[in-house]
C-alpha positions in Angstrom: 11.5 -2.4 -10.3 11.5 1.4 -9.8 8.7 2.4 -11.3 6.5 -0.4 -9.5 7.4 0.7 -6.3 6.6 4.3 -7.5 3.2 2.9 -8.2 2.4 0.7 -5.2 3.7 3.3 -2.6 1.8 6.1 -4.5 -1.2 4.3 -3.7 -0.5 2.6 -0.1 1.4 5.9 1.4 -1.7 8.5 0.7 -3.8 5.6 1.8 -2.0 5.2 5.3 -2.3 8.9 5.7 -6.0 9.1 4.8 -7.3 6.3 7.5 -5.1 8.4 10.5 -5.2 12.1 9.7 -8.8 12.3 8.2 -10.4 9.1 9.4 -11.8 8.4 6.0 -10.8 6.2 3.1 -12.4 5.5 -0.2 -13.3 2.1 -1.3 -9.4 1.6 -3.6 -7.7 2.5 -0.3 -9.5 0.2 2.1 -8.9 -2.7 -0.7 -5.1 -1.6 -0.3 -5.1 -1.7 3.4 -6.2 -5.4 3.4 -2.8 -6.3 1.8 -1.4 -5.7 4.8 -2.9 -8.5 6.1 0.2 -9.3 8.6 0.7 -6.5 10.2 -2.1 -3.9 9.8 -1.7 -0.3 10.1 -3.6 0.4 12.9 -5.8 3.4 13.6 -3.5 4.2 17.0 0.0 3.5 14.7 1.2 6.8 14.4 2.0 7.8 10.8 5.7 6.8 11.2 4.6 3.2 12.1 2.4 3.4 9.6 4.9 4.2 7.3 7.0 1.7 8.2 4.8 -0.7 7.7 4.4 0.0 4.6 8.1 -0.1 3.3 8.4 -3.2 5.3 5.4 -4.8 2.8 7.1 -3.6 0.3 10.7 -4.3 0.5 9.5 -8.0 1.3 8.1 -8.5 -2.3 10.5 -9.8 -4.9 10.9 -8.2 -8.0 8.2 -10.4 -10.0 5.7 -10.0 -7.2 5.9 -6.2 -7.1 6.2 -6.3 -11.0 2.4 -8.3 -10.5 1.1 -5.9 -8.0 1.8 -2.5 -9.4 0.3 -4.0 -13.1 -3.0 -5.0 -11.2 -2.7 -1.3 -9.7 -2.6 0.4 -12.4 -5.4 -1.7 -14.2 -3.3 -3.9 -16.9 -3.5 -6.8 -15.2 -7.2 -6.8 -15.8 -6.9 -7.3 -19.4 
C-alpha cells in the first residue's frame, strides 16, 4: 500500500498547493480535486486544512481502493 499512497499524494498534495498559492491548476489537478467530493479544499482553507484534507481522503480508502486509484493514476488502469 506504500507505494500507492506515494502515487496518489504525489499528485493531490502539489495539486492542493497549486489551487491556493498560485491560483491556477491544470486540467489532471482539477480532475483530482473533484475526488474530494466530501469535503472540498476550499480556496480560503489554508494549506494546512488543505492538507488535511487530503490525508483524511486518503487514510479513509482501504487498501484495494487505493490499490485502484493509484493504478488509474498512473495510467494502467486504462489498459
Amino acid at each position: 500500500a506504500f507505494p500507492c499512497m506515494g502515487q496518489i499524494l504525489g499528485l493531490m498534495i502539489p495539486t492542493a498547493y497549486s489551487l491556493l498559492v498560485s491560483r491556477h491548476v491544470s486540467t489532471r489537478q482539477s480532475l483530482a480535486l473533484d475526488l474530494l467530493r466530501e469535503d472540498p479544499i476550499l480556496e480560503t482553507d489554508s494549506l494546512y486544512q488543505a492538507y488535511m484534507k487530503i490525508l483524511d481522503f486518503v487514510g479513509g480508502m482501504t487498501d484495494n481502493a487505493a490499490a485502484k486509484m493509484a493504478r488509474e493514476i498512473s495510467g494502467i488502469g486504462m489498459i
